[in-house]
N, C-alpha and C positions, 0 to 999 in steps of 0.2 A: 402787266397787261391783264385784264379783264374781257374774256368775251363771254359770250351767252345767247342763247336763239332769239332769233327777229320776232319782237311782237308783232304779229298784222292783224287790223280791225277789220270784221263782216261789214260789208255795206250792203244792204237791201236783203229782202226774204225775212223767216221768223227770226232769225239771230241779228239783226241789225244791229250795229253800235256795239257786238258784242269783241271782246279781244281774245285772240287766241294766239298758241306759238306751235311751231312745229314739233315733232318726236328729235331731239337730237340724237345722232349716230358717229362715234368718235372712233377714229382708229388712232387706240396710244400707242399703240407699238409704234406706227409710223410721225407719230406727232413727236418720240421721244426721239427718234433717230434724226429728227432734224438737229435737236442740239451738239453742238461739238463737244461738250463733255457734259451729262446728266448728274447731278449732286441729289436730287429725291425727289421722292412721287408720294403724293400722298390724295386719298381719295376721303372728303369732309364730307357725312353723313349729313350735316347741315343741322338748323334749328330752323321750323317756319315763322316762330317770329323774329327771328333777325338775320338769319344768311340761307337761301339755297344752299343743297348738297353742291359741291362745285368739287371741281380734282384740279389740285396744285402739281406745278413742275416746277422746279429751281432748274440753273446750270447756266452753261458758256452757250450763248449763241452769235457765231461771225464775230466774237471774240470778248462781247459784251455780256456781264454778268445780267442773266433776267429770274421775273417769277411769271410766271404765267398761271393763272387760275380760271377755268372754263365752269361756268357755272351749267348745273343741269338744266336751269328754268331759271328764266328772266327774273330780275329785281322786282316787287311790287309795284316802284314804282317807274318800268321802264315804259316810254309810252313805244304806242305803234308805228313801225318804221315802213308799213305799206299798208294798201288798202285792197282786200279780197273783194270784189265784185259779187256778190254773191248768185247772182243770174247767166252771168257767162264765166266764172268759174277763173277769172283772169285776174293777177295782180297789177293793181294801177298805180 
């Protein structure tokens, strides 16, 4: 599994058509204690031409072997998954 912050595009004002993504805020502690048994954590400084910094977990979760990798910042090329209003401040 793969996750990573929501790209959302500025709509209107001087950033128009611009893409931005949120500050991501991770609690691994709690993210690790969901697994039923944790097997490694590793945190990937990344390369900007070919991977975001992103932090891996292995292990047992609900009984299923997974890997979970949380990237710091969206893929180049993820697109925008909402759209910021840029006048009323509201995602559409």
């Amino acid at each position: 599994m793969v996750a990573y912050p929501a790209v959302t595009e500025i709509g209107g004002g001087r950033n128009d058509g611009e893409s931005v993504y949120p500050r991501l805020l991770l609690d691994v502690e709690a993210m690790s204690r969901m697994f039923d048994e944790k097997w490694g954590m590793r945190l990937d400084g990344g390369c900007a031409a070919l991977m975001p910094p992103a932090l891996d977990l292995w292990g047992l979760f609900h009984g299923e072997r997974v890997h979970v990798r949380v990237l710091l910042t969206p893929p180049e090329d993820a697109e925008p998954l909402e759209l910021l209003d840029a006048h009323t401040g509201v995602v559409v």
